[in-house]
N, C-alpha and C positions, 0 to 999 in steps of 0.2 A: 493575895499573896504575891502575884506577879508585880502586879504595880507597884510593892513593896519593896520588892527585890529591884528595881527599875531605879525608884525613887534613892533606893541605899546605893546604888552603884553612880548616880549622879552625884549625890552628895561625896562619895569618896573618890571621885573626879574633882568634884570642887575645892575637895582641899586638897590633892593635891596639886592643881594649880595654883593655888593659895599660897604654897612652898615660894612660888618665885616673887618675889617683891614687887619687881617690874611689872611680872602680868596681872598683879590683883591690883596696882594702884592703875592700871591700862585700863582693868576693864569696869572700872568704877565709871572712867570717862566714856566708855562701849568703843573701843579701838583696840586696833593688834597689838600684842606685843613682845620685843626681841624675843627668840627663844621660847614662845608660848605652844603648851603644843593642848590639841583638843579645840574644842569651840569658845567662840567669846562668853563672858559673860551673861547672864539672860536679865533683859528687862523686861518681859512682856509672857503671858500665858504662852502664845505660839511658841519662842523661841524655850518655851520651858517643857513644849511635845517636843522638840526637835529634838533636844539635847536627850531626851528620855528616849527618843527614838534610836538615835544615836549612838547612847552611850551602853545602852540596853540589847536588843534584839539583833541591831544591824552591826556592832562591834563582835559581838558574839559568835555571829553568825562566817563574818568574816575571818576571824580568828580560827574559827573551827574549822574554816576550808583547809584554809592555809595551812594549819596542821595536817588534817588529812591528807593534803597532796602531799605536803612532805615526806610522811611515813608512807605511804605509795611509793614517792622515789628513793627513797634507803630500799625499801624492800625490795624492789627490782633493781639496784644496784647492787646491793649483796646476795642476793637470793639469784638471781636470774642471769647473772653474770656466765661469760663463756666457761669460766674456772669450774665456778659454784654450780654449773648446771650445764652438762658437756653438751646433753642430749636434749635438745627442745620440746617445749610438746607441741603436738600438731593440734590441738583444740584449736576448732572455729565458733565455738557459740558457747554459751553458756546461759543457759534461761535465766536464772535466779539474777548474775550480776546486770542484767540487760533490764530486766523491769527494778532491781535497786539503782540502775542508774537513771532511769527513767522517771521512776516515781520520787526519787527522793530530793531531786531539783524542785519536781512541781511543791510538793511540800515545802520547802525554803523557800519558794520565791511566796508563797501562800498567807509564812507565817510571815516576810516581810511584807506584802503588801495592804495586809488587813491593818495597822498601823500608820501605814504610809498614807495609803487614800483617807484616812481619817485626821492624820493630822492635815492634806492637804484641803478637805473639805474645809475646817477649821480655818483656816488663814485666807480661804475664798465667802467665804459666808461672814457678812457682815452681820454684828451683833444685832439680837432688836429686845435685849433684854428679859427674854425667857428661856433663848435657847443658850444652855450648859456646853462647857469647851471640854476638851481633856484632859490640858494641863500635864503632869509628871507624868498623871495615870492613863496612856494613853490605849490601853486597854480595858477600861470601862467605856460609859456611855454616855458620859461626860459628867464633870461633878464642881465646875469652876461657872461661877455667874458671872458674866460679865453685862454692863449694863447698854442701852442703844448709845447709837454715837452723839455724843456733843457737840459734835466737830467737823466740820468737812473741810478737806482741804484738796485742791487739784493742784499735780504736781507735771509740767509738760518739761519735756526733754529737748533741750532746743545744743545747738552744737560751739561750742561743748560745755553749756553749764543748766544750774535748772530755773526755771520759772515757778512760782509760788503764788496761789489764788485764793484766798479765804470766801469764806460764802459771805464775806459782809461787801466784797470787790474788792478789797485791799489784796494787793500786790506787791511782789517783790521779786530782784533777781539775783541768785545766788552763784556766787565766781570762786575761784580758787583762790588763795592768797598766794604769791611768790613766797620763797621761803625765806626772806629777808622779811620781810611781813610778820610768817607765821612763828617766826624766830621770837621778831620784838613783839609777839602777844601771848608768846609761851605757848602755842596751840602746834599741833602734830603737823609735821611736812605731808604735803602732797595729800591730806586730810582739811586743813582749814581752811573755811570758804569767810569772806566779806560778810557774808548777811546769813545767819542760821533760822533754821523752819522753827517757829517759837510755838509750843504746844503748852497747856494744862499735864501735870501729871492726874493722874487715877482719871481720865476721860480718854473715851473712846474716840478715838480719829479716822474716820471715813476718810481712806485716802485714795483720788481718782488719779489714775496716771494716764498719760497718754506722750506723745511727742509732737513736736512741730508737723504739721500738711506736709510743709517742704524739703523736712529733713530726714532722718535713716531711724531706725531702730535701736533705742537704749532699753534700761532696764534700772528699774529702781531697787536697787537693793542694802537693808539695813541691818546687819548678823543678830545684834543686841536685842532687835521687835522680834526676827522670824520674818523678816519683811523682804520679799524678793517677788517684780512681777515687771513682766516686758510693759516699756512703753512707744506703744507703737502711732506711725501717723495717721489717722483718720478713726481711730481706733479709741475707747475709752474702758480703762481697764479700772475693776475696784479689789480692794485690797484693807485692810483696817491695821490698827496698834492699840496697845491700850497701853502707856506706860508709867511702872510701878515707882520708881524712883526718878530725882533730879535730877540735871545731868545736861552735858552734851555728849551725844552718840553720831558714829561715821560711820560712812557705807561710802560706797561710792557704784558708777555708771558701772554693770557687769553683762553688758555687751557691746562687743566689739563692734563701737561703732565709730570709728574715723583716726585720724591723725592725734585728735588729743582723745581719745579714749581714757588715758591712762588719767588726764589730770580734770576728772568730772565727779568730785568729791559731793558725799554729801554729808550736810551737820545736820540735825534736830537737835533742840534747847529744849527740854522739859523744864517746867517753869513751877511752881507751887499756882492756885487758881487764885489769889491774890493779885500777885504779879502778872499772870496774864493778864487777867482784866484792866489791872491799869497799862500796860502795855501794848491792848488792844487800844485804849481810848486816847493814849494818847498816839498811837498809829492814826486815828482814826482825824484826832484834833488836827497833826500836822503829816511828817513823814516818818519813815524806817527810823532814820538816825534818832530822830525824837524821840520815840518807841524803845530804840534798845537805849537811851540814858535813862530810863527808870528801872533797868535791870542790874543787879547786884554784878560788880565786877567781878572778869574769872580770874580765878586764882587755880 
């Protein structure tokens, strides 16, 4: 009944995000947009806990503080004022309010974090195609298959753009575009990079992050997967996606780490397995460039 009730209040998020033109044609692409208020779009089981998570027990929860302190300060504004109450009372303790304010945080933080560690177990544990995710319901014990990965990719944080590694040694490195660039290729300012991470859709992507030896601490973060994990130097972190539809999705670098912080975008291409493959082969035959003219142009 819970996960029901979860699942209904995503869905009546979704449309009404839906309402604005701009954010639902935005988040088809997995990017922000004007005016959008709530989370991106979801392509990937994790980002469909979060938003459950989200949209469910942690909006709920916060709302309902926020009410309660409110009506707290009316009632000590009108009630307790010098007017309303000439004569103060001198109570110093009160048993009953001191263990209700005690125990009834531990219970909130309880009911939030029995979800929280579950969807973050989820996003840290790579598939190996028996163990079940959570998905909407992220109060079961998981009920979503997802299969082991296809795919490894390492991703290093170098300053300020990203390095791209497939497990066959193909490499690539991925740059901002100027926005005269991303102008003439229709692609988003201060989101469009030169060279996009080209994945399979419905395959699992073992993604390894780490950062340069010699450089600071980034962070690869994608809204669209539920994909957010420090990339640190000497350090190898893992992290996975699985994603449901085509597309190009952004994210970009979400830590503060130097003077272009701001312009360390990242794209992934979901591709149909078709087009990957010949995409990989001919990466494979020559270079990047060769590889992305077998992919269907963005419009």
């Amino acid at each position: 009944m819970t996960g029901k009730l979860f699942r209904s209040m995503g869905t009546l998020a979704a449309v009404a995000t839906a309402t604005l033109p701009m954010a639902a044609a935005a988040q088809e692409l997995g990017q922000p947009a004007p005016g959008e208020m709530g989370l991106q779009g979801s392509a990937s089981v994790i980002m469909d806990s979060i938003r459950a998570f989200h949209d469910g027990p942690l909006l709920i929860v916060a709302v309902g503080i926020a009410l309660l302190v409110l009506a707290l300060l009316l009632v000590v504004i009108f009630r307790f004022n010098a007017k309303a109450n000439p004569t103060p009372s001198k109570t110093t303790h009160n048993t009953m309010i001191e263990v209700v304010w005690t125990v009834a945080p531990i219970l909130i933080l309880v009911i939030i974090a029995i979800p929280s560690f579950s969807v973050l177990t989820d996003q840290l544990t790579i598939p190996d195609g028996q163990r079940k995710y959570l998905g909407s319901n992220i109060f079961s014990f998981g009920e979503v298959e997802i299969p082991a990965p296809g795919l490894t990719v390492k991703a290093t944080g170098q300053q300020w753009y990203w390095d791209y590694e497939y497990e066959n040694g193909k490499a690539l490195s991925s740059n901002i575009l100027s926005d005269a660039e991303a102008l003439a290729k229709g692609q988003p300012r201060l989101l469009a990079v030169n060279y996009e991470l080209v994945v399979p859709v419905d395959t699992t992507v073992r993604l390894q992050v780490t950062a340069d030896p010699t450089g600071v601490i980034h962070a690869f973060a994608l809204p669209a997967f539920g994909v957010k994990i420090d990339a640190v130097p000497g350090k190898l972190n893992e992290t996975w996606f699985n994603a449901r539809k085509t597309g190009i999705y952004y994210g970009q670098c979400s830590e503060l780490c130097g003077k272009d912080h701001a312009f360390m975008p990242i794209a992934i291409r979901v591709v149909t397995k078709e087009e990957y493959a010949a995409w990989m082969a001919a990466f494979e035959a020559g270079n990047i460039d060769d590889a992305n003219a077998t992919l269907p142009a963005l419009t």
